[in-house]
N, C-alpha and C positions, 0 to 999 in steps of 0.2 A: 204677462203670464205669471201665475205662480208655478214655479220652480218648486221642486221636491227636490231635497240634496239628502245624500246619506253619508255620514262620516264613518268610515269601514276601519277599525285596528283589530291587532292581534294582543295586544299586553300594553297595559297602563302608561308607559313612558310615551305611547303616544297621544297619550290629551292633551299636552301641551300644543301638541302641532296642529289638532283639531280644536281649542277650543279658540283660536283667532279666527277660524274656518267659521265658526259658528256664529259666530260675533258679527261678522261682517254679512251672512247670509240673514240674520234677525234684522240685523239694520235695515237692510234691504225689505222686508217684509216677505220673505219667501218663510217656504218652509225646511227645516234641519234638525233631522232624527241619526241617532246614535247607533250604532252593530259593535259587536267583539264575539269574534270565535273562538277566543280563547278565555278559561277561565278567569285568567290573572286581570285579564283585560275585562270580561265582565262584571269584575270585583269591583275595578279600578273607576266603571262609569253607575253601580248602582246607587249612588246618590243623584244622579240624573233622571227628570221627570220626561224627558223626552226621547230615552230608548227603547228599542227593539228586541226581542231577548232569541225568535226562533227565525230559521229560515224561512219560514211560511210569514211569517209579520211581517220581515222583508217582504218579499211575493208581493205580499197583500197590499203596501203601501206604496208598490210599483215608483220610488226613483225613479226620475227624470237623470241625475247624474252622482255617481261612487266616488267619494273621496276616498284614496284608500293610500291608508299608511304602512299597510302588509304588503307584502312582499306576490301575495297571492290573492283573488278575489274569486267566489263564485263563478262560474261560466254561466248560470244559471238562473244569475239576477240581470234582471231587462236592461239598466239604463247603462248611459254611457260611463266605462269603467276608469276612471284618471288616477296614477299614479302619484302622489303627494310626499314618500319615501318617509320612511322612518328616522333617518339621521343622512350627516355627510359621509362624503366616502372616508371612513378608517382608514385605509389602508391595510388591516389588520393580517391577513395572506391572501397573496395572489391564487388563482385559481389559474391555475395551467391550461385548462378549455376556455374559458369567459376573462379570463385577468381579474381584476378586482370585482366580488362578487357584488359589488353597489349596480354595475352595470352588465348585470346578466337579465339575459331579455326571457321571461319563464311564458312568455305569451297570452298574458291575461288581459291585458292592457288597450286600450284604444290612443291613449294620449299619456303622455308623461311632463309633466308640469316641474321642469329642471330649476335646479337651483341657480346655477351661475357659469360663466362658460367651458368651463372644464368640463361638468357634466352635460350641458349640451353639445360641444361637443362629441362627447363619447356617443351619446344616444343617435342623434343625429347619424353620427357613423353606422350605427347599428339599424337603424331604421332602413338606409338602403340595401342593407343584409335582409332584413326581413320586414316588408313593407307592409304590415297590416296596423301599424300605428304611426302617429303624429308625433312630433316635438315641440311643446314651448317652453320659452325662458319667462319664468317669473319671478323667482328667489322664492324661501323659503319661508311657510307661514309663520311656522315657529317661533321664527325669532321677529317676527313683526312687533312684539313687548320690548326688545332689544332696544330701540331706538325712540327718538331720538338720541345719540349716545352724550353723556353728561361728561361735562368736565373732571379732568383726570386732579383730585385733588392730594397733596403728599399727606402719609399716613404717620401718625404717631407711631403707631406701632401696624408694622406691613398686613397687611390681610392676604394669608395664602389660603387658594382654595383647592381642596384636594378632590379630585375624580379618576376612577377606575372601571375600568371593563370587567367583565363575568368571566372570559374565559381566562382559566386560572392558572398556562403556562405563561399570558402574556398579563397578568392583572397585577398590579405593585399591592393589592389590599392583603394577598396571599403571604406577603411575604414577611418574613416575623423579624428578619434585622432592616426592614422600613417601618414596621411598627414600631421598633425598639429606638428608633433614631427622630421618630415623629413625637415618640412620647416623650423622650429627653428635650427635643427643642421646645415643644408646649409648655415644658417646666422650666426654661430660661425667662418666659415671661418677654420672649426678642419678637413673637412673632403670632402673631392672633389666626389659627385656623378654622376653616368650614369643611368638614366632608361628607359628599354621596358620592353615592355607592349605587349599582345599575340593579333594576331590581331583581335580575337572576343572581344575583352574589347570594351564596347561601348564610341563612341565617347566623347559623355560627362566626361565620365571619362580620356578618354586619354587627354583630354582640359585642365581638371582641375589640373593633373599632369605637363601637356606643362606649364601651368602658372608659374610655381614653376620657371624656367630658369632663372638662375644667374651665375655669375661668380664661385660657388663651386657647381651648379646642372645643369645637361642637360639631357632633354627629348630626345631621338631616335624615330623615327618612320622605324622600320627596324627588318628584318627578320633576317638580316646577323649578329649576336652575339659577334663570336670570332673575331674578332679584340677589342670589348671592352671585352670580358673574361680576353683578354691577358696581357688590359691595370688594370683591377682591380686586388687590394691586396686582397679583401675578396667577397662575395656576400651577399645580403640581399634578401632572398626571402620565398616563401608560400608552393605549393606544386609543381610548376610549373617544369615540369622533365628540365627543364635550368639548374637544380641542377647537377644533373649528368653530363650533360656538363660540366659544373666548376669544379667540382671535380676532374675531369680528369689531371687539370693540380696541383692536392695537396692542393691546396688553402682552405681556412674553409668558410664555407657555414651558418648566423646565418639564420634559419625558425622562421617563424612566425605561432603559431596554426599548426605545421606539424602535419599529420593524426594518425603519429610512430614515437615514441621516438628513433632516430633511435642514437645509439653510434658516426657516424662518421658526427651527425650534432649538431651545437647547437639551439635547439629548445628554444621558449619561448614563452611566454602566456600573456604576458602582455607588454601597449606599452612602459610602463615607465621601463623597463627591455632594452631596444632599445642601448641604448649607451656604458651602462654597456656592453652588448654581444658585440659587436663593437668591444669595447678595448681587451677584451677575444680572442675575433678572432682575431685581428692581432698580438698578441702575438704568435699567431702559435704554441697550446701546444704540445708539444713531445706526448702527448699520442693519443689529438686527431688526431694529422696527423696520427699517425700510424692508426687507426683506416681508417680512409679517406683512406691508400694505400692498407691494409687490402681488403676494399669494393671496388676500384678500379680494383683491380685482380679478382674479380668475376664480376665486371661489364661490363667492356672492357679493357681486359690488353695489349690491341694493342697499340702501341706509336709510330709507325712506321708512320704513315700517308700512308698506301696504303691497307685501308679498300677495296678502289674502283678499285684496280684491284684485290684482292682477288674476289669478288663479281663477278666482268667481267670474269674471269678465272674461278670459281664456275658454272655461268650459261652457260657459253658458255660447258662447258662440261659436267655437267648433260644433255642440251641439246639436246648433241648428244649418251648420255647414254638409254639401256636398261631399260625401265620403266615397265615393264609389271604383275611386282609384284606389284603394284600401284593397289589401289579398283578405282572403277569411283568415282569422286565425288559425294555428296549427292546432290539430286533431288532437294531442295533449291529454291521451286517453288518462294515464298512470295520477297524472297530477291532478285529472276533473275527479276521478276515484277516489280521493284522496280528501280530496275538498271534502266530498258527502259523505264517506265517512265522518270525517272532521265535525260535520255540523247535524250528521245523521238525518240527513234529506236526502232522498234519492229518487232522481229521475233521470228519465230522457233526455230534456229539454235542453239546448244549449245553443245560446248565442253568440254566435262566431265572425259574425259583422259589428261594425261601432254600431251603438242606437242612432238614429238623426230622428228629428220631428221638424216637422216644418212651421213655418214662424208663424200661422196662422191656427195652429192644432193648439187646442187645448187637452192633449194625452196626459 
């Protein structure tokens, strides 16, 4: 059967995690068209010959299955809706109704495609809360480029990579005595850095970090990460879930002000603490790596690099699965409003059951 897939974001940092989605549905000889609701995100995929740009083109080209890395999707597009998530859980504040807002259930969903077991099991949990979707464990596409991971080589000179969040009571890019202490270590010539920066960080601030560019710092303005994960010995960063990313391949992570003290990171609170934790971290301690592999096995202990045909092999066969023990979705008046505002379509129409077709329909 050709398969119609549609990769659904809201802003550009998500093409990373759709374009292994896409890679693997080409291979396959299906077919995989592109959506963003959001401007930043339709900026982000107009170099692409095979997007979508209105609601109605969606309609029109009626998905068979939504990859979606928002947080939200149309009620109102047919096909079967799978959650793909935009990043790992931050941690960033707990949410006193839901706990960590990674696992707040907004009811769009028919399937959610978990990273590792920590988030299945949360969902899972959540699922018998409210039984109108499914849970599988696949890991995460994203980082399917991640692997296989390469020999850890010692650096002449250390490669730190710096990454920051947007929001700017908890963002290290904000703060002007970590600038003043990155630009002094860049100028000892001890330590060769990389920084992105998320792409809600306001301009001003991404300028003021570009300034810093010398022969031991380079500013990126880019979504695409792992090539520079792979190139740094350590990370430097906030709360920004880029962590978890890094982690993936062993490597020690120093946070700045992190929200939890968490064992397999080195945290610290002050900025003249900065160099010290440095040198800490690239000594790579026996204990906190183990720690770091510890957290990785509950994170995503995939290392395979084929998150994204797990994911295509997942949806494609709940697809054609019996759903019928499935509740309808909740009535979600405020947030379908919301949506069509959003995309300025409005209708009636709303699909409150998962899609199934049967393995004989050519729908």
């Amino acid at each position: 059967m050709q398969y119609r897939f549609l990769i659904y974001i809201s802003y550009s940092y998500a093409i990373p995690i759709g374009q292994p989605l896409e890679k693997e549905i080409k291979e396959r000889d299906f077919v995989v068209k592109w959506f963003a609701d959001m401007d930043e995100g339709r900026i982000g995929i107009s170099h692409k010959n095979n997007i979508l740009t209105t609601a109605k083109s969606v309609i029109d080209y009626s998905p068979h299955i939504i990859l979606a890395t928002s947080d939200s999707v149309p009620d109102f597009f047919k096909g079967l809706k799978v959650q793909v998530f935009h990043g790992f859980n931050a941690e960033k504040r707990p949410d006193q109704k839901d706990g960590f807002s990674h696992f707040r259930i907004r009811g769009f969903f028919d399937l959610y495609c978990t990273q590792g077991p920590t988030t299945t099991r949360n969902f899972k949990a959540q699922a018998k809360k409210h039984p109108h979707f499914e849970v599988i464990e696949t890991g995460w596409p994203k980082v399917d480029p991640l692997f296989p991971l390469p020999e850890t080589e010692p650096a002449i000179i250390p490669h730190i990579m710096i990454a920051s969040t947007f929001t700017e009571r908890l963002s290290l890019a904000f703060s002007d005595t970590i600038f003043k202490e990155i630009e002094r270590l860049s100028n000892t010539g001890n330590f060769v850095f990389s920084m992105v920066l998320h792409p809600k960080v306001p301009q001003h601030i991404k300028a003021k970090w570009r300034s810093l560019n010398n022969a031991h710092f380079t500013y990126y303005d880019t979504t695409d990460m792992i090539p520079l994960f792979k190139k740094a010995n350590i990370m430097f960063a906030d709360t920004t879930s880029a962590i978890q990313e890094f982690l993936l391949q062993k490597k020690p992570v120093v946070t700045y002000n992190h929200t939890i003290n968490h064992d397999y990171l080195i945290n610290i609170k002050d900025e003249d603490q900065i160099e010290s934790a440095f040198h800490k971290a690239l000594s790579y301690p026996e204990h906190l790596i183990q720690n770091i592999d510890a957290y990785v096995k509950e994170l995503h202990p995939y290392s395979d690099g084929l998150s994204s045909k797990r994911v295509i092999d997942s949806t494609i066969t709940f697809l054609h699965q019996d759903k019928s023990h499935l509740r309808p979705k909740p009535l979600n008046l405020v947030r379908k409003i919301k949506m069509r505002n959003r995309l300025g379509y409005f209708t009636l129409k709303s699909y409150n059951k998962p899609y199934t077709i049967s393995h004989e329909s050519n729908a």
